[in-house]
C-alpha positions, -999 to 999 in steps of 0.1 A, spaced: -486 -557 663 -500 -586 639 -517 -573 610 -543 -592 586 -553 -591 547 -577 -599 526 -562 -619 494 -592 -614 474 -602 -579 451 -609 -562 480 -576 -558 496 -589 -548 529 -564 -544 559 -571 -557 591 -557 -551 628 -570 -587 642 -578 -620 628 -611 -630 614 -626 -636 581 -634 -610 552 -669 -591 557 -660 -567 524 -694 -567 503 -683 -575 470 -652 -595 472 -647 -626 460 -633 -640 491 -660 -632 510 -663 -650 546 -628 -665 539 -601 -665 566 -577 -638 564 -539 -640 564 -513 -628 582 -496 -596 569 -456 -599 565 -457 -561 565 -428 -546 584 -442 -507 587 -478 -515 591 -485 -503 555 -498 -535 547 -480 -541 511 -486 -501 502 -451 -493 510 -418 -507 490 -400 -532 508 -368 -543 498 -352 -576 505 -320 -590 496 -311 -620 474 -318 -643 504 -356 -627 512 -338 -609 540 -362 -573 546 -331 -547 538 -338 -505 559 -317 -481 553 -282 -481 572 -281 -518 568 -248 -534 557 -247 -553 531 -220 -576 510 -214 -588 474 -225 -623 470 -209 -620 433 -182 -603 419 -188 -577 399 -172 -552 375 -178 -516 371 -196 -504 338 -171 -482 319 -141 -488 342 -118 -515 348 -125 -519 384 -144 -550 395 -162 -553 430 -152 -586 445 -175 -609 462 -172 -604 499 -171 -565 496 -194 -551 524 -214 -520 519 -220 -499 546 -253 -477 558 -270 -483 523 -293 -465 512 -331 -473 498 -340 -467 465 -375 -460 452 -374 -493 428 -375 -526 455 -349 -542 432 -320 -513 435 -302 -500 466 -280 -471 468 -240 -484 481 -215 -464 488 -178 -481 481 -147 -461 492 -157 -420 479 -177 -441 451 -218 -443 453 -234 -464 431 -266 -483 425 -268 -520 427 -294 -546 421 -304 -564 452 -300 -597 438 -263 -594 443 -262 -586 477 -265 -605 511 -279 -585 541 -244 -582 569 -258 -599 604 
């Protein structure tokens, strides 16, 4: 299903196209735009996309588009090294990976969604 939204102070969601009838907005009788929601929450929810723009869900694999070392150990993360079933954090910029018996956190603008 298409969804709609009003980008003036009003915010208001819609479910078909047509133009803003919200008393007191400044965009008023103005067309609405399409939504690029993916759950329908209409921008409430946190969406997460990779360094590309790619929308990343949970259990996506991902892979390092940069190599990069481990604070406080020697070990380095080489670009190329997919991620498997990642996990969503509550920040849109972080995703939880897990590497081997290792999980950790890693900023999204490092990583390339696995098609």
């Amino acid at each position: 299903m298409t969804h709609y939204i009003c980008n003036g102070s009003c915010l208001q969601n819609y479910d078909e196209e047509g133009i803003c009838m919200s008393e007191n907005c400044d965009k008023q009788y103005e067309l609405l735009t399409e939504c690029d929601c993916t759950d329908g929450q209409h921008g409430g929810g946190v969406v997460t996309k990779d360094s590309n723009g790619t929308v990343l869900q949970n259990g996506d694999d991902v892979h390092l588009i940069k190599d990069l070392p481990l604070r406080g150990t020697n070990q380095v993360y080489k670009r190329g090294t997919v991620a498997k079933n990642i996990k969503l954090t509550d920040n849109p910029d972080e995703v939880e990976c897990r590497f081997g018996k290792t999980t950790i956190v890693l900023r999204t603008e490092f990583l390339k969604k696995k098609l």
